[in-house]
C-alpha positions in Angstrom: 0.2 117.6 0.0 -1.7 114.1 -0.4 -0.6 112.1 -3.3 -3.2 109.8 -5.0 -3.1 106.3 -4.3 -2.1 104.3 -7.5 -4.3 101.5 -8.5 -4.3 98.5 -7.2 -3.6 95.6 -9.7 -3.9 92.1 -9.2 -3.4 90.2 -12.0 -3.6 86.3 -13.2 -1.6 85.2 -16.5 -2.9 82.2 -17.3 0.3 80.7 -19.5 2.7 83.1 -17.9 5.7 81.0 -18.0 5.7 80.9 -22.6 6.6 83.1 -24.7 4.2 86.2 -24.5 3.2 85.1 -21.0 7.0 85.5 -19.8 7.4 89.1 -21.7 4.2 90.4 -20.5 5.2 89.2 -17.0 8.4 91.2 -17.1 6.8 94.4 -18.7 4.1 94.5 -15.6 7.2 94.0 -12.6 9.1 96.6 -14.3 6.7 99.1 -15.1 3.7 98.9 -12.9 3.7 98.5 -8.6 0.6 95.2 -10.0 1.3 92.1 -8.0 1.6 89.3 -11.0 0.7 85.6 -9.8 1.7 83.2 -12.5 0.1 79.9 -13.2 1.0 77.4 -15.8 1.7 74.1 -16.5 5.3 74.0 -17.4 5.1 72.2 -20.3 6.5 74.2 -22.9 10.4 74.3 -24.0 11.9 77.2 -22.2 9.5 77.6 -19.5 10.9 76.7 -16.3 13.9 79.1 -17.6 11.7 81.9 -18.3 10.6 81.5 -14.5 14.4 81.8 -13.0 14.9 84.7 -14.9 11.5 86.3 -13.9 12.4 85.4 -10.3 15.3 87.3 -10.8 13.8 90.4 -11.7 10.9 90.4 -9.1 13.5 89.9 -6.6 12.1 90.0 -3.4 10.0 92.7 -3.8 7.0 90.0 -3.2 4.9 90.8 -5.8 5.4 87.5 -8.3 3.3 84.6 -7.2 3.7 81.4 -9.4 1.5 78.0 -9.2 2.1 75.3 -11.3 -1.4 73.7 -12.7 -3.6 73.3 -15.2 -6.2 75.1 -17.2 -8.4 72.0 -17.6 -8.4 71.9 -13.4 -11.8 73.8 -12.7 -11.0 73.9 -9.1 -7.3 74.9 -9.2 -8.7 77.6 -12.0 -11.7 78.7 -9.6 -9.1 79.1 -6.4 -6.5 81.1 -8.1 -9.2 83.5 -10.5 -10.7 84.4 -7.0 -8.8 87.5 -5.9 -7.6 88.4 -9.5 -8.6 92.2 -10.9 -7.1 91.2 -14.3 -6.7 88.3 -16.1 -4.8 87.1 -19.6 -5.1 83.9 -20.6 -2.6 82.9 -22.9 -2.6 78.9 -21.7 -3.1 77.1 -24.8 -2.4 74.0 -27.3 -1.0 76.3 -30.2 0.1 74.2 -33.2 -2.3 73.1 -35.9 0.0 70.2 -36.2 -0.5 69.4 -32.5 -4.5 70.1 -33.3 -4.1 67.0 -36.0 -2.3 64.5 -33.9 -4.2 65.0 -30.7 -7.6 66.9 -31.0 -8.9 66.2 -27.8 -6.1 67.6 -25.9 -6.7 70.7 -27.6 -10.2 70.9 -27.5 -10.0 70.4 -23.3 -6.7 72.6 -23.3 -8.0 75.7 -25.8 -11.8 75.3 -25.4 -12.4 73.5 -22.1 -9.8 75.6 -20.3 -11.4 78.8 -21.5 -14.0 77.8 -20.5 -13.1 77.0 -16.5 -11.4 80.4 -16.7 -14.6 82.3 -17.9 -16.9 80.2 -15.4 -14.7 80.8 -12.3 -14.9 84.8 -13.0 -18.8 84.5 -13.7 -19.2 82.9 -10.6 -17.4 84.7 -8.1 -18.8 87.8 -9.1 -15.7 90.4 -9.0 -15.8 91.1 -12.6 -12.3 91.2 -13.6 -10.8 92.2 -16.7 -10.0 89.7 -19.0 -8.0 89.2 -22.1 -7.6 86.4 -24.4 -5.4 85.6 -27.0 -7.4 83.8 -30.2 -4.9 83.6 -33.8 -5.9 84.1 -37.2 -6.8 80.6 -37.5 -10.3 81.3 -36.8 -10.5 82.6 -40.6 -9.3 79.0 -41.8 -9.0 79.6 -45.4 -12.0 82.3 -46.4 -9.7 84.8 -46.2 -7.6 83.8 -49.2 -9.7 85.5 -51.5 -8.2 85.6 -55.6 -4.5 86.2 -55.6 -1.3 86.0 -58.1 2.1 84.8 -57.7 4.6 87.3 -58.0 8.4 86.6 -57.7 8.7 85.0 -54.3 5.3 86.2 -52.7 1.8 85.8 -53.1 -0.1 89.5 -53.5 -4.1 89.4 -53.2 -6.2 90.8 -55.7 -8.2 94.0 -54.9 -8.5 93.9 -50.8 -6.1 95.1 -48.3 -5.9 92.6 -44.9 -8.4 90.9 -43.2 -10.2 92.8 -40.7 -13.1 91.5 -38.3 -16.2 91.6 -40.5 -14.0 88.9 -42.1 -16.4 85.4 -41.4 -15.2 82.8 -40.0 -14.0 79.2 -41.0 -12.4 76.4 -38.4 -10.3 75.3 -40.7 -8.6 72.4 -38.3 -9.0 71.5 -35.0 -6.9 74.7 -33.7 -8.8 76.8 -35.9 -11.9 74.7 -34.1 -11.2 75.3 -30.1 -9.6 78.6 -30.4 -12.8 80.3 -32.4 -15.0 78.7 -30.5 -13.2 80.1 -26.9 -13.2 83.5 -28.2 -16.8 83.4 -28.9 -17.3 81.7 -25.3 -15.5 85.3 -23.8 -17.2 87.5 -26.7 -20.5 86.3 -25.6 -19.8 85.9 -21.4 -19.0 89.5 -22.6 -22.3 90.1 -23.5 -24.4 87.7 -21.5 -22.7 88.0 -18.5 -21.2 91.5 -18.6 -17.8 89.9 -18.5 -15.1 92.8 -19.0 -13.5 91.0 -21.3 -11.6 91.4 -25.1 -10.3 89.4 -27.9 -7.3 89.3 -29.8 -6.9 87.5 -33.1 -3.2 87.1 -33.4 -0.9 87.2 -36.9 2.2 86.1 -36.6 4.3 87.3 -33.2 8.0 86.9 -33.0 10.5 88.0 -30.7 13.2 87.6 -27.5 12.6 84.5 -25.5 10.8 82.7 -28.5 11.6 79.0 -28.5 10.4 78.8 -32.4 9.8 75.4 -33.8 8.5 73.9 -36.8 4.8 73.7 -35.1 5.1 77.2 -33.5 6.7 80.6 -34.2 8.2 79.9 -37.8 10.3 83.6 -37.7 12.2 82.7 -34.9 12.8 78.9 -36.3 14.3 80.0 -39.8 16.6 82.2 -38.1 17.9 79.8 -35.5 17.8 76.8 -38.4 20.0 79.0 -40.2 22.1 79.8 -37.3 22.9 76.0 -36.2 22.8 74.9 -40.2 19.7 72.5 -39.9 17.5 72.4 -42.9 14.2 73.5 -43.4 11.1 71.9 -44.9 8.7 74.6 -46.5 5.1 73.2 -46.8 3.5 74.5 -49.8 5.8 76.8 -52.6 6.6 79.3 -49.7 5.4 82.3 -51.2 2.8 82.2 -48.2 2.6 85.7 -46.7 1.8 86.1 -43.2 2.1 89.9 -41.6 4.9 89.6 -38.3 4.2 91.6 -35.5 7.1 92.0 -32.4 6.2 90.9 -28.8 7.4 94.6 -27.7 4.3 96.1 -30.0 2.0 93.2 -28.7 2.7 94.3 -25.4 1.8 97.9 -26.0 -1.6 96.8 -27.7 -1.8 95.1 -24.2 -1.2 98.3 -22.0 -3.9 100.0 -24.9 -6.7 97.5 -24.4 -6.5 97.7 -20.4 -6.0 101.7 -20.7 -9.1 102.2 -22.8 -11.1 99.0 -21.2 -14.1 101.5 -21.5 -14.4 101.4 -25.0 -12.6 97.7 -25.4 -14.5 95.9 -23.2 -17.1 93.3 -24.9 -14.7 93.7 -28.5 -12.4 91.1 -31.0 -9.6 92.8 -32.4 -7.1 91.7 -35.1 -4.0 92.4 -33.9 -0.9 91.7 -36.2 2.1 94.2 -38.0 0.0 94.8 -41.1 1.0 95.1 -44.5 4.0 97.0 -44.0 5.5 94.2 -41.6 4.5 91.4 -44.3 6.6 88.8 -45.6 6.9 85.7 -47.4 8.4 82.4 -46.1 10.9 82.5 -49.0 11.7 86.6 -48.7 12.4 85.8 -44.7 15.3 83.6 -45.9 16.8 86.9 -47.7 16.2 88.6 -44.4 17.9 85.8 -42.5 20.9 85.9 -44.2 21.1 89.5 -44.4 20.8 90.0 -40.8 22.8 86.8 -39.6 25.2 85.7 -42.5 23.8 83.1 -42.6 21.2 81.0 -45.0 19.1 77.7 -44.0 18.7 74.8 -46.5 15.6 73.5 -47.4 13.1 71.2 -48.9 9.9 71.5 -49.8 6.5 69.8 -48.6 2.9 69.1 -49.2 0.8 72.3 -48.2 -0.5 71.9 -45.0 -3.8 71.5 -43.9 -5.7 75.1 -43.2 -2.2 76.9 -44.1 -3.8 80.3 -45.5 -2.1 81.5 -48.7 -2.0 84.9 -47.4 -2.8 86.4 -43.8 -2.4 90.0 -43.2 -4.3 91.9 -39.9 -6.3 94.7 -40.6 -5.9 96.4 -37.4 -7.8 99.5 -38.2 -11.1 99.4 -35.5 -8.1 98.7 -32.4 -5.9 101.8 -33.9 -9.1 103.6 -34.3 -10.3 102.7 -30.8 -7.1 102.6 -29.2 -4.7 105.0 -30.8 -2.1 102.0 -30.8 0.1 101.1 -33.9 3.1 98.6 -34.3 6.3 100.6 -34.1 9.4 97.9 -34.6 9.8 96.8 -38.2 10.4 93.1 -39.6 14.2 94.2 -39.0 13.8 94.9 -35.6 12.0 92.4 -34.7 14.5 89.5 -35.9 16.9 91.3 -34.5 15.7 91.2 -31.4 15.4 87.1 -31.7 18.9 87.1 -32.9 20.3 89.3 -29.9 18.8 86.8 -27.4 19.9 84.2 -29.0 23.2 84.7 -29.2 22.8 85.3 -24.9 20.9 82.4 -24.4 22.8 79.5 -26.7 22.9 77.2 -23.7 19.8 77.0 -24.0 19.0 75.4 -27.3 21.4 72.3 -27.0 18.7 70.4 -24.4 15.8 70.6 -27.2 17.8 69.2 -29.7 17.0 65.8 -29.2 13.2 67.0 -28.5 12.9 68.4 -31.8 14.5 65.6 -33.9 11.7 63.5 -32.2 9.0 65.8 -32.9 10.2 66.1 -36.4 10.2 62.3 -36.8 6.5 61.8 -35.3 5.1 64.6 -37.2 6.6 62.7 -40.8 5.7 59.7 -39.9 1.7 61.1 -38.8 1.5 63.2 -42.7 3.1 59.4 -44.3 0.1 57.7 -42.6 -3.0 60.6 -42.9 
């Protein structure tokens, strides 16, 4: 009896030495026969560790392919997006603090590197399937709407999350190139016939997440608290922000590509939704809880384009889709604390690194 050939995959990740890059990578070698070609930059903390251990699990089974280059490269871009059936970009500049000291590197990183990524598939014609990663940033601060302090949260006043119908507002530079990339793939989408879909992002934690002050603030309060360094909390840090785990993240990935007939051309919020919401001061409870342990902190100016409260509606991708997060707040700093505590070695090189950053970024808010 004949068996039917599987699909062949080929498939680009754009950023696929970070955080999601690295998980999504993983996922595909594990559960698909997809060859997975790599290409990034290397510049951020845990990256050239994230490709030993995805070397390691390829083995030799020859189907991971890394380059090292950049996104602002057109003709590095053009070569590798050639043979590619799918492509993720998750390259990007993604600190609004970064987006304040330095907005020309994000502008060429978030924008102008979309942009050589959406040009090289235009041109060569093979129509692959893309998906890109935008945040919530793109809603700047119009999303706030009237709310009330309550204990140690913020709670809006008569709506429930933001969903896409939401307009937008660049609040910041980030807020600036990322918007303005998705729109580039929304409308290559639609001018173009690009295959291609958006995700606005909430908050996504989980294993192999080097958090910092800039960048993934769940997994930095639980390793602050962990290696008793103190915290500064900008604003009164009854902020809310919905937290969604990289495990569910890569489901909604699997979803989007399984249903590319009806996601193809779409923007989708994508976050844990209101019952994976939290405050920055109700995660310290957590913390402790989970880890015995309890950060110490100050308290700073509220920073610039920092949204009072941010929770995804995801209701058109469910609807669309089927998908819904499945690991709770719990589970998810769990799953952070777990790797951790297997990967401690790892932490004592950045150090240094993040007393610098730390130092610069005072030193830029003492002078703006």
């Amino acid at each position: 009896m004949a068996t039917m050939k599987s699909e062949f995959r080929s498939i680009l990740i754009f950023g696929g030495a970070g955080f999601i890059g690295s998980n999504w990578t993983e996922r595909l070698l594990k559960t698909t026969e997809a060859k997975v070609h790599i290409f990034d930059n290397l510049s951020r903390q845990g990256a050239r560790h994230n490709l030993d251990y995805l070397r390691r699990v390829a083995g030799r089974n020859g189907r991971l392919q890394i380059t090292v280059g950049d996104v602002r490269d057109a003709s590095v871009v053009s070569r590798v997006v050639k043979c590619a059936t799918e492509i993720y970009n998750f390259a990007a500049q993604v600190a609004v603090t970064t987006s304040l000291l330095d907005p020309r590197l994000d502008f060429d990183v978030n924008l102008g590197g979309t942009f050589n990524i959406l040009e090289a598939a235009r041109r060569h014609g093979q129509n692959p399937y893309i998906l890109f990663t935008s945040t919530n940033k793109v809603y700047g601060n119009s999303g706030d709407g009237e709310v009330r302090a309550t204990g140690n949260r913020y709670v809006p006043l008569g709506r429930s999350g933001t969903s896409e119908s939401q307009p937008l507002d660049f609040h910041s530079p980030y807020g600036c190139s990322k918007g303005a990339a998705d729109q580039y793939v929304r409308d290559y989408a639609r001018i173009y016939g690009l295959n291609s879909v958006v995700f606005r992002m909430s908050c996504i934690a989980g294993q192999r997440q080097f958090g910092s002050e800039d960048q993934g603030w769940v997994a930095h309060f639980l390793y602050s608290a962990l290696e008793g360094k103190p915290l500064t909390i900008y604003g009164d840090g009854r902020q809310v922000r919905d937290v969604l785990c990289v495990a569910d993240l890569l489901c909604a990935f699997e979803a989007a590509y399984a249903n590319r007939g009806q996601t193809s051309g779409q923007i989708y919020n994508i976050g844990g939704g209101e019952e994976n919401a939290i405050s920055l001061l109700e995660l310290m409870d957590r913390v402790e809880e989970i880890t015995g342990a309890r950060p110490g902190y100050n308290f700073g100016e509220q920073r610039v384009g920092d949204q009072l409260i941010y929770v995804s509606n995801h209701d058109k991708f469910s609807r669309h889709t089927g998908w819904q997060p499945k690991v709770n707040l719990d589970g998810t700093l769990r799953s952070i604390y777990k790797w951790y505590r297997g990967n401690r070695e790892l932490f004592a090189p950045l150090a240094a690194e993040r007393v610098a950053r730390t130092e610069l970024l005072a030193e830029v808010r003492r002078t703006a």
